[in-house]
C-alpha positions as CSV (number, residue, x, y, z in Angstrom):
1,X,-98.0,165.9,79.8
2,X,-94.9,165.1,82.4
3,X,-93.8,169.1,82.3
4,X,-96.8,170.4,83.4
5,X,-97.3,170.6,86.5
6,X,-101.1,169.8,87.0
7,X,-100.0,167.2,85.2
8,X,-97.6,165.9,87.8
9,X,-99.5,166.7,91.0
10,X,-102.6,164.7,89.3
11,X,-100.2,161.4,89.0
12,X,-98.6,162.3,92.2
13,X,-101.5,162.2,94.0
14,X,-103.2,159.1,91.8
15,X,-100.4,157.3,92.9
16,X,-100.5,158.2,97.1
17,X,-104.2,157.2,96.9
18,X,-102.6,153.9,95.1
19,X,-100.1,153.6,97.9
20,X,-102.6,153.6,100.4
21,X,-104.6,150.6,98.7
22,X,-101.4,148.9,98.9
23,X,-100.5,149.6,102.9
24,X,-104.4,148.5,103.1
25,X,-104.0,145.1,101.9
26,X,-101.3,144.3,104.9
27,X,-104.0,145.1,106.8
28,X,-106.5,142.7,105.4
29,X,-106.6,139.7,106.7
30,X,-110.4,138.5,106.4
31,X,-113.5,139.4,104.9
32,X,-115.2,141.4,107.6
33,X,-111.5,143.6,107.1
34,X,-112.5,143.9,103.5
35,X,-115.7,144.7,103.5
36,X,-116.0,147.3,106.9
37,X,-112.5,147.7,108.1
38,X,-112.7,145.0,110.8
39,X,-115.0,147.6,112.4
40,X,-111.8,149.5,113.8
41,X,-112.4,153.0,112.2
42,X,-111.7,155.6,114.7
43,X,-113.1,158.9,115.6
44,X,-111.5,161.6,112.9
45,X,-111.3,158.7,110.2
46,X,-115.1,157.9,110.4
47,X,-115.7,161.8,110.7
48,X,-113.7,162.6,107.3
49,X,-114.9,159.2,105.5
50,X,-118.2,159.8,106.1
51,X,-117.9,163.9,104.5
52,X,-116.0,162.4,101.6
53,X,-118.1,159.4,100.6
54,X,-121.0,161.4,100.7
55,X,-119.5,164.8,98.9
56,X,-119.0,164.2,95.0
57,X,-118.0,166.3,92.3
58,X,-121.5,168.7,92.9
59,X,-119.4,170.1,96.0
60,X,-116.5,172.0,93.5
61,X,-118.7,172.1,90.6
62,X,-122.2,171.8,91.2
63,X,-122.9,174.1,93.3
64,X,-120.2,176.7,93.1
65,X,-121.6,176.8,89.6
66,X,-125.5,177.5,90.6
67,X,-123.9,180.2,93.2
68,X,-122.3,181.9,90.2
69,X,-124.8,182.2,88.5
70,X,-128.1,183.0,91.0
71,X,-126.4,184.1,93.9
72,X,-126.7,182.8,97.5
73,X,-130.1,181.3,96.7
74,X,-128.7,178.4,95.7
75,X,-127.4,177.7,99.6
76,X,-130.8,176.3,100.4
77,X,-129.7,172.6,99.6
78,X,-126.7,172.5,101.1
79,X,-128.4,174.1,104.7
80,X,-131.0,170.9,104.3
81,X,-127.6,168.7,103.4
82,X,-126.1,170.0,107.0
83,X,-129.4,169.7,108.8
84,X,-130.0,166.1,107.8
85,X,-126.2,164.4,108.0
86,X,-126.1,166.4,111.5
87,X,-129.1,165.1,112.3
88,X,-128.1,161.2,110.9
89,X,-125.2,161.4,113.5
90,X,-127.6,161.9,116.3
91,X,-130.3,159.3,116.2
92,X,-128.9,156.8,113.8
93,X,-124.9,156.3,113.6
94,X,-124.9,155.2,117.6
95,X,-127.7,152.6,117.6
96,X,-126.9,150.9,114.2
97,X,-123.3,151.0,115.5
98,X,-124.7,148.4,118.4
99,X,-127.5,147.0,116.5
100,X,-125.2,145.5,113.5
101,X,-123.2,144.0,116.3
102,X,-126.0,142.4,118.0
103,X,-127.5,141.1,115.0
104,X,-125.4,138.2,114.1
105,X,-122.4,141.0,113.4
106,X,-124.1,142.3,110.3
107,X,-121.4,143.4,107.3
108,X,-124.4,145.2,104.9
109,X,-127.7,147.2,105.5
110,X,-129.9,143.8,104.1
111,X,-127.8,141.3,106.3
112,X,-129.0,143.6,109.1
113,X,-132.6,144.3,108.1
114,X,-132.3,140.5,107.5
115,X,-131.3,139.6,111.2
116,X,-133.1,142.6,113.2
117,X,-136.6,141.0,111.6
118,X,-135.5,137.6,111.7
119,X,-136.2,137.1,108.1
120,X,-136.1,133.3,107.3
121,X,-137.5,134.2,103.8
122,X,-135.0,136.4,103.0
123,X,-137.3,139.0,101.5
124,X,-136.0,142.2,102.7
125,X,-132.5,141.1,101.9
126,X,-133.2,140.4,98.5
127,X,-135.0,143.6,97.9
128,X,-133.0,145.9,100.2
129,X,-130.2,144.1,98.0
130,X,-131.9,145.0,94.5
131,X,-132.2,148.0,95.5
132,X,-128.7,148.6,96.3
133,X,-127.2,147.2,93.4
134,X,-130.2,149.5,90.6
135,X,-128.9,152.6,92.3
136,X,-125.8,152.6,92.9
137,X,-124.6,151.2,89.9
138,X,-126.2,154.4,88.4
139,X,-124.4,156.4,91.5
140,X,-121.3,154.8,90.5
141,X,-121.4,155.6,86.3
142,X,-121.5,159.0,87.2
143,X,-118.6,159.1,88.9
144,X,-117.0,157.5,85.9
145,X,-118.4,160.3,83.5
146,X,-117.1,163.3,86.4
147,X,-113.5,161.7,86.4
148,X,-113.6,161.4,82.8
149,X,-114.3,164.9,82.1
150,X,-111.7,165.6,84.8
151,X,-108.9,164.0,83.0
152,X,-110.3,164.6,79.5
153,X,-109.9,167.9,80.6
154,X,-106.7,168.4,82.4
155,X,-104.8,166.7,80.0
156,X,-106.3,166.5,76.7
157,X,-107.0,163.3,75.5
158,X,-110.1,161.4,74.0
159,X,-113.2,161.0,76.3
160,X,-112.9,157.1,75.4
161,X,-109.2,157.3,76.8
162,X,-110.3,159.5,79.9
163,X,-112.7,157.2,80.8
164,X,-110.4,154.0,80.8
165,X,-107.8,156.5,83.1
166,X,-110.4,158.4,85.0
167,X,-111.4,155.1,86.3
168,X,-108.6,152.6,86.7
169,X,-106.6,154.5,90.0
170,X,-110.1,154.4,92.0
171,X,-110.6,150.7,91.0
172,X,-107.2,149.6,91.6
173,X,-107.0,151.3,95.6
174,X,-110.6,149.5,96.3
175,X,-110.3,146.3,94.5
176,X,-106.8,145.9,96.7
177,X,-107.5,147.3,99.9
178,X,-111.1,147.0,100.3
179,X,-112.8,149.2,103.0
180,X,-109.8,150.3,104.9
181,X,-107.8,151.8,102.2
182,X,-111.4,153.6,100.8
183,X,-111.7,155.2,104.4
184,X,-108.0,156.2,105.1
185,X,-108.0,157.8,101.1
186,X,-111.3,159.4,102.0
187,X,-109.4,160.9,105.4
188,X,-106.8,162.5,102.9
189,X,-109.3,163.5,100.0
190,X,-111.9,165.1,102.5
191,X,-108.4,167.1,103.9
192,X,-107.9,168.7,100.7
193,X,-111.2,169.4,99.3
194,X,-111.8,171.6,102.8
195,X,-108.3,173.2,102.4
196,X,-109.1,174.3,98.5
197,X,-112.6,175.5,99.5
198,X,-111.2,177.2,102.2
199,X,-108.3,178.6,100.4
200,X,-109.8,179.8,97.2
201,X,-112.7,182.4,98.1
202,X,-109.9,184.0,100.5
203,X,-108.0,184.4,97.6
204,X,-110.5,185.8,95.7
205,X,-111.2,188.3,98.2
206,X,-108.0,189.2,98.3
207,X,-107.8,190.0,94.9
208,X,-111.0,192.0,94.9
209,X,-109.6,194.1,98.1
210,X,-111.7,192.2,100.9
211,X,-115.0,191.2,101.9
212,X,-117.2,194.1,101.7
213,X,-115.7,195.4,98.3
214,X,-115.9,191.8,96.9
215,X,-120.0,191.7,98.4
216,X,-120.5,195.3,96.5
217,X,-119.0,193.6,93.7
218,X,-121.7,191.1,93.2
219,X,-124.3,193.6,94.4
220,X,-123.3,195.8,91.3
221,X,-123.9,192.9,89.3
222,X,-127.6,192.3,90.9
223,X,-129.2,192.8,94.0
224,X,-131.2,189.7,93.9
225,X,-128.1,187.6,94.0
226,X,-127.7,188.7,98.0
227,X,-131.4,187.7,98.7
228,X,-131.3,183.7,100.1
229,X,-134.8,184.1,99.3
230,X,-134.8,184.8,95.5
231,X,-136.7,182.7,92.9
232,X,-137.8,180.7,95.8
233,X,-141.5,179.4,97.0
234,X,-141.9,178.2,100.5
235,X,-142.5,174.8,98.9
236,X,-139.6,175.2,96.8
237,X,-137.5,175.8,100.2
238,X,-138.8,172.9,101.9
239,X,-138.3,170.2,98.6
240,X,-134.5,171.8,98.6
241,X,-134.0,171.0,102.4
242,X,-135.5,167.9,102.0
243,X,-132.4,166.8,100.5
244,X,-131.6,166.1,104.1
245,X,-133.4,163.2,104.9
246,X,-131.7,161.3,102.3
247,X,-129.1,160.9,105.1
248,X,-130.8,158.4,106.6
249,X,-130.8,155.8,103.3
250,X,-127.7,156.2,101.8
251,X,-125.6,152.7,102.4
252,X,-122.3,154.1,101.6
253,X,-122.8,156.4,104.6
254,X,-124.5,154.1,107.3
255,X,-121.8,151.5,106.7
256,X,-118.9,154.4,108.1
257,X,-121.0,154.2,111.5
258,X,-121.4,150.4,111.3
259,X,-117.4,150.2,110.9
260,X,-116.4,152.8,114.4
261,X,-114.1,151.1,116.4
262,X,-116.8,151.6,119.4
263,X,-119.7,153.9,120.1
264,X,-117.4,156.1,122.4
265,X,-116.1,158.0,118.9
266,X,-119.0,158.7,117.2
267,X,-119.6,162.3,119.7
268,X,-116.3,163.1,118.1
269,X,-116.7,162.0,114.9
270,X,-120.1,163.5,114.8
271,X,-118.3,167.4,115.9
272,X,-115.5,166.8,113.5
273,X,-117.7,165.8,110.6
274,X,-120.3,168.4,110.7
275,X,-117.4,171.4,111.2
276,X,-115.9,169.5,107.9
277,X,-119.3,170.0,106.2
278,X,-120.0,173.5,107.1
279,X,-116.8,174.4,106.2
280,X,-116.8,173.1,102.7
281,X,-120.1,174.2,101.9
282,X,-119.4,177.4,102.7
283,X,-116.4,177.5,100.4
284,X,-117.9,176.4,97.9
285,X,-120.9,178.9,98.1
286,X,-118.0,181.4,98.6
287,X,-116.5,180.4,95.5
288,X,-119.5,181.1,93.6
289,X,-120.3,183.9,95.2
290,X,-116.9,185.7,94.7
291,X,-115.9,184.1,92.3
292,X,-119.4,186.1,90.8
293,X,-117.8,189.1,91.1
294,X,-114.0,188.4,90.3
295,X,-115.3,187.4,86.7
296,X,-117.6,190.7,86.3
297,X,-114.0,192.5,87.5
298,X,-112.2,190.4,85.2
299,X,-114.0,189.8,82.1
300,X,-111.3,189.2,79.5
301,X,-110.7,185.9,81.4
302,X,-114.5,184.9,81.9
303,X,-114.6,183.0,78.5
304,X,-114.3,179.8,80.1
305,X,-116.6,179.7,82.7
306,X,-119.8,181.8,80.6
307,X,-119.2,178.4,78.5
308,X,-119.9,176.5,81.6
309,X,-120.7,177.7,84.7
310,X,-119.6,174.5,86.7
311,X,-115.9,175.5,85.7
312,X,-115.8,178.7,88.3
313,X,-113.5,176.6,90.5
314,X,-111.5,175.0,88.1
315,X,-110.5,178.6,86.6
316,X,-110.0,180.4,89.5
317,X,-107.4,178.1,91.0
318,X,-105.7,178.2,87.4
319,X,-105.9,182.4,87.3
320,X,-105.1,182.8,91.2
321,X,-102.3,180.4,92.1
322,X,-98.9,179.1,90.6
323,X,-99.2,176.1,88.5
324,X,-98.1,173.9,91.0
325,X,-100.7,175.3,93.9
326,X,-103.2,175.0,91.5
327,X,-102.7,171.6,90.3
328,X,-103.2,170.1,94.3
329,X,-106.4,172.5,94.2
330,X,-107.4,170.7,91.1
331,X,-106.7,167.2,92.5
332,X,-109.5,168.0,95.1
333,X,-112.3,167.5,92.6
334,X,-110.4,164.5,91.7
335,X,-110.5,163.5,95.7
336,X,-113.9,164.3,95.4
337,X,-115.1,162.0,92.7
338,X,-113.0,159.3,93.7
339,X,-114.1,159.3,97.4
340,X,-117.7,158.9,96.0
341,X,-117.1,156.8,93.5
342,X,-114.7,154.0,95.5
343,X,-117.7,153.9,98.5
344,X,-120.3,152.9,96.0
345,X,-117.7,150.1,94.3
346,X,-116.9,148.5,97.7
347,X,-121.3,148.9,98.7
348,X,-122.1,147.3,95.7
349,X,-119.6,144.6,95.7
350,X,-120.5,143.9,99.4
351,X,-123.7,143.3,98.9
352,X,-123.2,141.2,95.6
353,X,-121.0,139.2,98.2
354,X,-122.8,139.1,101.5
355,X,-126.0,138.8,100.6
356,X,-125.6,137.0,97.3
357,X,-122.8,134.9,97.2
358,X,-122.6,134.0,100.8
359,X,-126.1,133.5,101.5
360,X,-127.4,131.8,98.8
361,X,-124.9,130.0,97.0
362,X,-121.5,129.5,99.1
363,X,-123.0,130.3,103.5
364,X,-119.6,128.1,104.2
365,X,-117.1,129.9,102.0
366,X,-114.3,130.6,103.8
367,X,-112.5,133.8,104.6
368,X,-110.1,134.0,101.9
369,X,-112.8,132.7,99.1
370,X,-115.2,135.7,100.4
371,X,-112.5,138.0,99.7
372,X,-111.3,137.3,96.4
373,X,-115.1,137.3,95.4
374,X,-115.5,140.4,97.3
375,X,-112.6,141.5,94.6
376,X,-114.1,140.2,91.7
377,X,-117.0,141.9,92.6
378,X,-115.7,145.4,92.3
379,X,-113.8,144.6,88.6
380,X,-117.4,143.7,87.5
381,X,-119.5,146.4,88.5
382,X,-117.1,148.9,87.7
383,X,-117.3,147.6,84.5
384,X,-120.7,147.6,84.2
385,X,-120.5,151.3,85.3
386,X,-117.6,152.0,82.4
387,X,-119.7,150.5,80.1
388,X,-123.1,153.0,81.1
389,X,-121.0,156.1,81.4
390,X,-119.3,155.3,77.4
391,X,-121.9,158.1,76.2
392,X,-121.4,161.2,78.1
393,X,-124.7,162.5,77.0
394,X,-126.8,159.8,78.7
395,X,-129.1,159.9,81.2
396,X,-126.7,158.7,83.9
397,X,-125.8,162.3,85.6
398,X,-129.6,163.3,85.5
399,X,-130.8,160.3,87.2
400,X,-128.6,160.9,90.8
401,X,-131.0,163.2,92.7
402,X,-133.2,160.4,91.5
403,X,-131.3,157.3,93.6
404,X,-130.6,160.0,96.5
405,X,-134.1,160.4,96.8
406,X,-134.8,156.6,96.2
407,X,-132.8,155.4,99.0
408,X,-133.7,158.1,101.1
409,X,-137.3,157.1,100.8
410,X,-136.5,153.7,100.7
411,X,-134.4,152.9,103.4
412,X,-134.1,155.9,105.9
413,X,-137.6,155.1,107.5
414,X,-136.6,151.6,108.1
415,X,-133.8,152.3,109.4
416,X,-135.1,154.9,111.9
417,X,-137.9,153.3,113.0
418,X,-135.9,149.8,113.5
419,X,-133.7,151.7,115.4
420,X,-136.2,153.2,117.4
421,X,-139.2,151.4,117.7
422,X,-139.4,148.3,119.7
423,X,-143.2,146.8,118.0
424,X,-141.4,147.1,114.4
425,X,-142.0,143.8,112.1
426,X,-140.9,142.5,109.4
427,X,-143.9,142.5,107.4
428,X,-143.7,146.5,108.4
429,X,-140.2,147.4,106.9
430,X,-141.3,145.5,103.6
431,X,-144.1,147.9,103.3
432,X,-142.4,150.7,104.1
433,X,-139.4,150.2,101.9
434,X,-141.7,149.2,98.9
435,X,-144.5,152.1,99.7
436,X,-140.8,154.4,100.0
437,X,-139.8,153.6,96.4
438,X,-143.1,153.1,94.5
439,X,-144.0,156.8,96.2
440,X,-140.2,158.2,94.5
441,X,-141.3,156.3,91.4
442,X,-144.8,157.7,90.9
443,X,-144.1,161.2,92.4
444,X,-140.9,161.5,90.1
445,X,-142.7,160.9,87.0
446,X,-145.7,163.1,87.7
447,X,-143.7,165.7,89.7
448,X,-147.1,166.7,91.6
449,X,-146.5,170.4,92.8
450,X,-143.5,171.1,92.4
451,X,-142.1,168.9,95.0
452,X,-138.9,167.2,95.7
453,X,-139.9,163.2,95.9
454,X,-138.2,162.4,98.5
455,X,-140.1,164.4,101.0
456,X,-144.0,162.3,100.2
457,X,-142.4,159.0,99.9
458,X,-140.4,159.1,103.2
459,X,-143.9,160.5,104.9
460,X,-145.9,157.6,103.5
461,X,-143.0,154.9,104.5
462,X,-143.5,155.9,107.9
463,X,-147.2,155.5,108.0
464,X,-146.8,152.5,106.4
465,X,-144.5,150.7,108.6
466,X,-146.6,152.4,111.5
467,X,-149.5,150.6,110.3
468,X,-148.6,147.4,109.0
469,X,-146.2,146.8,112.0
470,X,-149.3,147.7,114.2
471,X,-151.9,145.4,112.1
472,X,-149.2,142.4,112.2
473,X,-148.2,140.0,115.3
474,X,-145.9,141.8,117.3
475,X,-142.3,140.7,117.4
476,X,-141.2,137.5,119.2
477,X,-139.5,137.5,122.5
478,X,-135.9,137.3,121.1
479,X,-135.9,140.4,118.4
480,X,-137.6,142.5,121.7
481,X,-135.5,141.5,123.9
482,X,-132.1,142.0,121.3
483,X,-133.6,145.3,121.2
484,X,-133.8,146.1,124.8
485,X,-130.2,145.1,125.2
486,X,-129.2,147.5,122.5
487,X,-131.2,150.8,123.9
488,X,-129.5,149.4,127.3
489,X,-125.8,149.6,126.2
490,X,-126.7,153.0,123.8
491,X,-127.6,154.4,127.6
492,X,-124.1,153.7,129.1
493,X,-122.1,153.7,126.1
494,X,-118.7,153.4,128.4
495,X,-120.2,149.7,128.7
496,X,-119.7,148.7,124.6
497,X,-117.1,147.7,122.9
């Protein structure tokens, strides 16, 4: 194992990402650090952090794999993935950037639905919370089967083994350093995953002689491969780009915006992070795509990836590079699963912590105490996740489209609409997040017309909490006039802090 060199750039870079959770903890000193950086992210940080946590293992397998094998068809997700986390930045990251402020300094997604409503019963904390903790424990097994099959892979051993291995580096960084050392690894891991997208369909084209003799390539192969249009319905088009509004749910995202240093970033962040996305979804279609033709050009070495199809990338920075090159490649799937995977630990442990713990058993626990739980919080649902992802074979992988669309559905209309709409209630957001999940639930199991889930039950969530909110006492004097204050200081952002 220690002579070969992926090998040694996988522990290399296992133990920088360690480092970092280490220079992290000198850095925490209380439980707001721990849990959302002592909201001090700046600009390029949140930017990078926010591509990472959001970009798993799909980004250098998944869909490099679907390019290979339908052509450029397949780009129709990752155009609705763009659309909606460009979109996300606009009308959501600056107001819940003020809004969690203003409400009681809110650490989690149901501590601020909790304070925005002025919920005395708790409700949509405890099943905002529920939610949380269903999903993204599923979310976060995954991530334990991708690493496993990572190192399973690159070195050899036993699944049982991988998964022990896979797993231990990304607990060890988060259950140290808490949010600060997930974001700065994220900054590095979000780095190399655009360099080795970048990188590798040059290199490809290189070896085919350039762009247009690489394009003719695949066109040899089939035609239908250079239509974006192929195998697709206009219904079918739309469920794919619905994948965007899942933006506006997903906890491990929003909480990147709650933790800027100060609204004046996010314009920034917001250019930064949607160049990063563009760029690495268009390396990874153009690893596909190339890599399409580089295997019809070179068929004696196409054994691995006709197995499996998700394996394009992983071969071609094998076959392309020196051993050493290719083993940093390599460690940018790694980046890519771990960056995923330590968001979701430190999410669910948060809200285990914040709106558990603190709330209902310890509300005086002090600083330290919250911390150390905090910690003990991330050793047990990441064993909870070891323990689902044991069989490789299970359902886990298959259910993640699932939880995107079920706190898409769930939580981006609340969100939204608390952000932007002053007669909002509290008895509104409980119907829309319940109506946003039942409708993913039902729609899921009976997959009427083809259609992505996501798109119906974010549609009904708004009409619910549009009329409930309208049918129900409108909101007191204080929750309008915290929300006046907050559209006041989003207008003259040079005024916040």
């Amino acid at each position: 194992m220690f002579s070969n060199p992926t090998a040694i750039t996988f522990i290399g870079y296992l133990l920088v990402m360690v480092g970092v959770g280490f220079f992290a903890y000198y850095h925490t000193r209380s439980y707001g650090d721990y849990i959302l950086g002592g909201r001090s992210l700046g600009g390029l940080v949140t930017a990078l952090s926010v591509g990472a946590s959001d970009m798993s293992g799909w980004l250098l397998m998944g869909l490099p794999g679907a390019v290979y094998l339908s052509g450029i068809s397949q780009s129709w997700i990752g155009i609705g993935l763009t659309i909606g986390a460009y979109t996300n930045w606009c009308i959501v990251a600056t107001r819940l950037r003020v809004y969690t402020e203003k409400t009681h300094n809110a650490l989690t997604l149901p501590d601020y639905f909790s304070h925005r409503f002025e919920d005395k019963q708790n409700l949509l904390r405890i099943i905002a919370a529920f939610v949380i903790l269903l999903f993204f424990t599923i979310y976060c097994a995954s991530g334990v089967v991708a690493g496993a099959r990572l190192f399973e892979n690159t070195f050899g051993m036993p699944y049982e083994q991988a998964l022990i291995l896979g797993a231990a580096a990304t607990i060890l960084y988060v259950f140290i350093g808490g949010f600060l050392a997930v974001s700065w690894t994220d900054t590095i891991q979000a780095t190399l995953m655009c360099i080795a997208l970048i990188v590798t369909p040059f290199a490809v084209m290189m070896d085919l002689g350039g762009f247009t003799a690489a394009t003719e390539r695949v066109a040899s192969i089939d035609t239908k491969m250079l239509n974006i249009l192929e195998g697709h319905t206009a219904l079918g088009i739309v469920s794919l780009l619905a994948w965007g509004l899942g933006y506006f749910g997903q906890p491990h995202i929003l909480v990147r915006f709650m933790a800027t240093r100060s609204i004046s970033v996010i314009p920034n962040a917001r250019r930064v992070g949607t160049l990063w996305m563009m760029f690495c979804l268009a390396g990874a279609v153009g690893v596909g795509f190339f890599g399409a033709a580089f295997f019809a050009e070179h068929k004696d070495v196409a054994g691995l990836v006709q197995e499996n199809h998700e394996r394009v990338f992983i071969v071609l920075s094998g076959l392309l590079f020196n051993p050493w090159i290719a083993g940093i490649l390599m460690s940018a799937i790694l980046a890519a699963v771990m960056s995923t995977l330590s968001c979701q630990l430190l999410v669910c442990s948060s809200t285990l912590t914040e709106d558990f713990y603190r709330t209902f058993i310890r509300r005086n626990a002090s600083q330290r105490e919250l911390v150390w739980v905090g910690r003990s919080m991330v050793l047990a649902v990441s064993a909870l996740a070891v323990w689902l992802a044991r069989d490789p074979n299970s359902l886990v992988l298959s259910l993640v489209s699932y939880a995107w669309a079920g706190f898409g559905a769930a939580f981006g209309p609340v969100i939204i609409m608390s952000l932007w709409w002053r007669r909002m209630t509290r008895n509104g957001a409980l119907a829309g997040m319940v109506t946003g999940a039942i409708t993913v639930l039902v729609w899921n199991h009976y997959a009427w017309f083809g259609l992505y889930e996501i798109l119906p039950g974010f549609i009904f969530a708004i009409i619910a909490i549009v009329v409930v909110s309208l049918l129900d006492k409108a909101p007191n004097e204080r929750i309008s006039k915290t929300f006046d204050e907050v559209r006041s200081i989003v207008k003259a952002p040079s005024s916040a802090t």
